[in-house]
N, C-alpha and C positions, 0 to 999 in steps of 0.2 A: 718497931713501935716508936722509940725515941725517934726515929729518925723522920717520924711524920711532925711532930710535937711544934718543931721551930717553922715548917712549912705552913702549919694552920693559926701558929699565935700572929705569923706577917702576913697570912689571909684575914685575917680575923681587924689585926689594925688597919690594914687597907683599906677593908673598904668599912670599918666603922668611920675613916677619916673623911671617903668621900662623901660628897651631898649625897642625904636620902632623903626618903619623905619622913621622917621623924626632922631634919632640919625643912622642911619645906614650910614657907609661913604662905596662908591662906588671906586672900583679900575676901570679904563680902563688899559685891557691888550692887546698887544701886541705878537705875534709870536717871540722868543728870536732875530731870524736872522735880524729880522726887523729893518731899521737905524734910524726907527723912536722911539724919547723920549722924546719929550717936542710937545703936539699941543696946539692951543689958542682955545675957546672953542666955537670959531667960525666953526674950521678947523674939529674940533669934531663933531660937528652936520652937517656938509655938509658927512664927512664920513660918518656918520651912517643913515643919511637921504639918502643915496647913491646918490648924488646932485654931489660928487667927489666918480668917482667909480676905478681910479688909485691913486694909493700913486704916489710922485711927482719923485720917480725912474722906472715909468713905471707901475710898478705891478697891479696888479688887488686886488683891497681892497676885503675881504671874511671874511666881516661881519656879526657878530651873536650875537643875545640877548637871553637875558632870558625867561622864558615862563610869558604869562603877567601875569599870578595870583601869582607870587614870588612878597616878597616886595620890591624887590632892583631893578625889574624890572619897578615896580609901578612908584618907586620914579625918577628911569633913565630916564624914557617916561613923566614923568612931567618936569624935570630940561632940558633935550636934548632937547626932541622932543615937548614939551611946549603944551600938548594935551596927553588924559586919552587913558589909553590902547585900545578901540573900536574903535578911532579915529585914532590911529595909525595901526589897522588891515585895516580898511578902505581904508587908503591910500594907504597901498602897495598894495592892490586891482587895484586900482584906475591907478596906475603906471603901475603894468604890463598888464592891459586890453589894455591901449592907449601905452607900446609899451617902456616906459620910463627908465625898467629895465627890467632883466631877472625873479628874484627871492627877494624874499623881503630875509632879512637878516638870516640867518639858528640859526632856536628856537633851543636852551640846554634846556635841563630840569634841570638843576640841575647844580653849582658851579662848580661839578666835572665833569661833561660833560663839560663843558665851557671852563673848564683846559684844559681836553684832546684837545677840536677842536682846541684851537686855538694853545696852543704846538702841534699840527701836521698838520698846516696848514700854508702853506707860504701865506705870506700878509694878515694873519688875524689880526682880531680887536673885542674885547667882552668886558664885564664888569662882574664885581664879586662883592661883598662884602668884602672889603678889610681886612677883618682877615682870608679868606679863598687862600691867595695869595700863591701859595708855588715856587720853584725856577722853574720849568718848563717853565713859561711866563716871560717877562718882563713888569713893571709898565711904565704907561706913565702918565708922569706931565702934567697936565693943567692949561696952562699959568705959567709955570714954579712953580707949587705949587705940590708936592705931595699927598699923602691922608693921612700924620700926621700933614700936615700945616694947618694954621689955615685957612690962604686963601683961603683951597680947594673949588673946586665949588658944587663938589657931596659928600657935607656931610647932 
């Protein structure tokens, strides 16, 4: 038994040292044209909950997530949406049977998918991994924090 003891405390630092998704910081992006740049992260979760399904110029919000088994998605649906990915398939079940919405938010598979939809989508809204951000979208601060502030709320 001692002799397992020192093998699991330098498993254990290992990989608490590498990257995980506990250090993984999350970007919300935006459509460039969009005059949206700063939401409170109140304002964020009614968007993506589609609770507000216009941005406050009219538009129609064309919200997309991640596929749930990404970790950036994992970790977004715990911080936003406060409830584990099944519980979040659920719901949007739940919404569009009774009527509440059209479509639950359009799954990306992939960073790069998530670039493309929402650069070519007006009044879009997604999340990425914030080192996979390139000029195509624009970043949106939460509650005036970006994703190198210490602030930020999805790191």
């Amino acid at each position: 038994m001692k002799n397992l003891i020192l093998p699991c405390v330098i498993a254990v630092m290992v990989y608490g040292i590498t990257p995980s998704v506990a250090a993984q910081t999350i970007a919300v992006i935006v459509n460039k044209s969009s005059s949206v740049s700063n939401l409170s992260m109140a304002e964020l979760k009614t968007y993506f909950k589609l609770e507000s399904q216009f941005w406050k110029n009219n538009e129609r919000v064309a919200a997309a997530t991640l596929a749930y088994e990404k970790p950036e998605a994992t970790k977004f649906n715990s911080l936003v949406y406060e409830m584990p990915n099944d519980g979040i398939k659920k719901t949007w079940i739940q919404k569009i049977f009774r009527g509440q919405i059209k479509e639950a938010p359009k799954l990306q598979r992939s960073d790069e998918d998530m670039l493309k939809f929402v650069a070519s989508t007006s009044g879009a809204i997604g999340f990425i991994s914030a080192d996979k951000v390139d000029g195509s979208v624009k970043v949106v601060t939460i509650d005036g924090n970006s994703p190198k502030d210490s602030g930020y709320k999805l790191k």
